[in-house]
N, C-alpha and C positions, 0 to 999 in steps of 0.2 A: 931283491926281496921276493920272495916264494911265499905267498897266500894261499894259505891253507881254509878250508872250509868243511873238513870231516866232524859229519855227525849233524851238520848246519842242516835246514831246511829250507827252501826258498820259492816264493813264487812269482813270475816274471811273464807281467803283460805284453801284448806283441811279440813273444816268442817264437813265432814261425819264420821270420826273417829279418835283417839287417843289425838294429844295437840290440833290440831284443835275442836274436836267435844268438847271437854273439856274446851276450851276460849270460844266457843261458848255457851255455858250449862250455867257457870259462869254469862257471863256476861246476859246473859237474865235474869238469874237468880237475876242479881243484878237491874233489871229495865231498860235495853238496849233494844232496836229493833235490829235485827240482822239478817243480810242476808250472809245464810248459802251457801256458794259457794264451789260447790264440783264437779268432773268429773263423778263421777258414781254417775248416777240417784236413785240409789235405795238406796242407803247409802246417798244420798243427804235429800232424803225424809224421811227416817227412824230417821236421825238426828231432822229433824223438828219438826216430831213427838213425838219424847221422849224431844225435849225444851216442845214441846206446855202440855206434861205431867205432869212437873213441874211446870207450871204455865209462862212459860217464852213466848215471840211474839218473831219470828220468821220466814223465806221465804225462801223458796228452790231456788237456782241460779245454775243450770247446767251447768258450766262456766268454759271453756279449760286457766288454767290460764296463759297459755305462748301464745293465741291469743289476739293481742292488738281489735279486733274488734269484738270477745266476753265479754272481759270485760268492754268493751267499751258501748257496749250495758246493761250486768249487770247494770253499775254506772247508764247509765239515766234511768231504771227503778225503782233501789233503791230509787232514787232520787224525780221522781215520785209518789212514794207510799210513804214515808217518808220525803219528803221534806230536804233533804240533807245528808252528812256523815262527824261524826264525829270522828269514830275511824278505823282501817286498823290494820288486823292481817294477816298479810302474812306467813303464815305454808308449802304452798306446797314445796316440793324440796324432796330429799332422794336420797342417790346411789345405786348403779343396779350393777355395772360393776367392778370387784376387780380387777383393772389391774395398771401394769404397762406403762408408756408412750410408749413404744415401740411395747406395748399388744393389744392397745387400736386401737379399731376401730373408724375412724373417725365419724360416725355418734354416736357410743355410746359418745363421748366426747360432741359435738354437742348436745345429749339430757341432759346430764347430765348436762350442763351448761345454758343450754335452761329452765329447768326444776329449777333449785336450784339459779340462776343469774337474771336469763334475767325475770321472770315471776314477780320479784319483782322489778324493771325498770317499767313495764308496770303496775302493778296494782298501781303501786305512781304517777305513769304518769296519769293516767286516775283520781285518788282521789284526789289529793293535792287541784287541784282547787275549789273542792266543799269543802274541809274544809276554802278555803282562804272567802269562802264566808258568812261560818258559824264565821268567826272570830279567827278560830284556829283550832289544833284536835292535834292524837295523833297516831302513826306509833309507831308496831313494830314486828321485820323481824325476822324470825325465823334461825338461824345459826348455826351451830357446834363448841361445842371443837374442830374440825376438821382443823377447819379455824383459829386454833390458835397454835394447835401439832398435825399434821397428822401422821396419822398412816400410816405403807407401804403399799404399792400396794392401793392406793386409792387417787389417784394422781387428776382427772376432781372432786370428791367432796370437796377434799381438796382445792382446785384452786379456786371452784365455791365459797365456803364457806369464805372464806380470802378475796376474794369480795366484799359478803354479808359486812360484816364488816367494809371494808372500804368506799363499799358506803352508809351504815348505819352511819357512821359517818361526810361524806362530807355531805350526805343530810339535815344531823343534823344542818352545821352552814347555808346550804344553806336556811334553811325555818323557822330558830329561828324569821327572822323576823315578819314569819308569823304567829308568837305563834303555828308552829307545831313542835313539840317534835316528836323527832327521835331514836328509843332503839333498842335492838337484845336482843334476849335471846340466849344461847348458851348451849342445851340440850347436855346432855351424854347419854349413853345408856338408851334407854328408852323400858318400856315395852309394844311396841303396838303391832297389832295384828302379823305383819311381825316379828318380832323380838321374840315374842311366839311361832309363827309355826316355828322358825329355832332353837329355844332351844328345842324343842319337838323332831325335825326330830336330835337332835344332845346332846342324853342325857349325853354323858358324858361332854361339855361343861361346864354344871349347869347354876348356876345364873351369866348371860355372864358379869353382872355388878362387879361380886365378886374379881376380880384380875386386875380389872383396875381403881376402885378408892378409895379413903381412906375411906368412909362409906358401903364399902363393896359391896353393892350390886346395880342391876339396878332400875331405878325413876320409879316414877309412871309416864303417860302424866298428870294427875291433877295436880303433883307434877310441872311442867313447865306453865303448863295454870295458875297455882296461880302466879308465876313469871310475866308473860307478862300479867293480868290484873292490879296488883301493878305497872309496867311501860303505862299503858293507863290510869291507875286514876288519879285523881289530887291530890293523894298525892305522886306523883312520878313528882309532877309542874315544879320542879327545876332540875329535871333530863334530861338532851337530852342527843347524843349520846356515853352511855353508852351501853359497853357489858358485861351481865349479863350470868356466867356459870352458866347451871342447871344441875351439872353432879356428883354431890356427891365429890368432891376435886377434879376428875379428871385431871383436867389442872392445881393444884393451886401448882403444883410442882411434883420433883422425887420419889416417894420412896425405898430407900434403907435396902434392909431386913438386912443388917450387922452392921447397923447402930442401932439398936433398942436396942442393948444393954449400945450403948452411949460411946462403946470403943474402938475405931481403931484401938489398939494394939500400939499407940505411948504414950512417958510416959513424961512428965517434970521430967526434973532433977531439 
């Protein structure tokens, strides 16, 4: 199936690299105008420049996404130059901090939640309206497996993330009315660039994906940006707030290494 997006709008947080720059890529790719919203300038603009290489339209948005009156101004120049917005890829968020609650500094919890919670609050806050105007659109929030089985000592992303989801979901019956569809994708280990430079500084790790999900190893970010452009198509119509794992089984249960032989050691008589 071939996803089309001509004449769409879209705007897509953390778009200078990995699932961001990657939803971003795609969907220009597929016929989308796309305003690439990203914190660092120089990955903001590098991004644009490798859409506009492909042949895809695109616009650099240096845009802090946890300030409600930078992306406040983003949307009315999207808006401006495009005359509305139909689609919203919320990507930024990630954890920093391996702590424990007791570890955690209040201001690291503060960003952690500021950063992965609150910045997608404000970027729906600022959108929703221009799509009620377009007649509809289509939201969706980037989350973790995290937000569904946290792991230890990762207590503000797990918090943040468990959030993510359920206000992914409340938004969802909040705006059916307004023909806006509401989805999360829910990455697993992915290989962006953070997550390469800490397999490198830590070779005996390996492939950090390889022992924590049932296809072995970690995603590509293409491998999740394909996800979250099937939930903004219209052939994801009938879908709202769904959470979509992108993490190789990770969450889809236990696995038990004693189990593989299929025999617990108990016997029918």
């Amino acid at each position: 199936m071939q996803l089309k997006f001509t004449d769409k709008v879209a705007v897509v947080t953390a778009a200078g690299q990995s699932i961001g720059y990657e939803t971003a890529r795609l969907l220009a790719q597929a016929g989308a105008k796309v305003a690439v919203c990203e914190l660092d300038a120089v990955k903001c603009q590098a991004a644009v420049e490798a859409i506009g290489k492909v042949g895809g339209t695109a616009t650099a948005y240096v845009v802090d996404a946890t300030d409600q009156t930078q992306i406040d101004a983003m949307v009315a120049q999207v808006v401006e130059q495009w005359g509305g917005i139909d689609l919203l890829m919320n990507v930024v968020g990630g954890t920093r901090y391996p702590r424990r609650v007791d570890e955690m500094l209040e201001e690291e919890w503060q960003i952690t939640i500021n950063t992965n919670l609150h910045s997608v609050f404000r970027c729906v806050k600022a959108i929703v309206p221009q799509m009620r105007r377009r007649g509809g659109g289509a939201i969706v929030n980037t989350s973790s497996g995290a937000g569904l089985m946290p792991s230890n000592r990762n207590v503000a992303y797990a918090a943040a993330k468990g959030a993510v989801n359920n206000l992914t979901k409340a938004m969802a019956m909040d705006y059916a009315k307004d023909n806006v569809r509401v989805n999360a994708i829910l990455p697993g280990m992915m290989l962006s660039p953070r997550i390469k430079g800490w397999m490198q500084r830590n070779p005996d790790f390996g492939d950090m994906g390889a022992g924590i999900c049932p296809l072995g190893r970690a995603g590509e970010p293409e491998e999740a940006a394909n996800a979250a452009l099937f939930l903004l198509s219209d052939a994801a119509s009938y879908i709202t707030g769904a959470l979509l794992p992108v993490d190789g089984g990770a969450v889809a249960g236990q696995y038990i290494e004693f189990m593989e032989s299929g025999d617990t050691g108990e016997r029918l008589s």
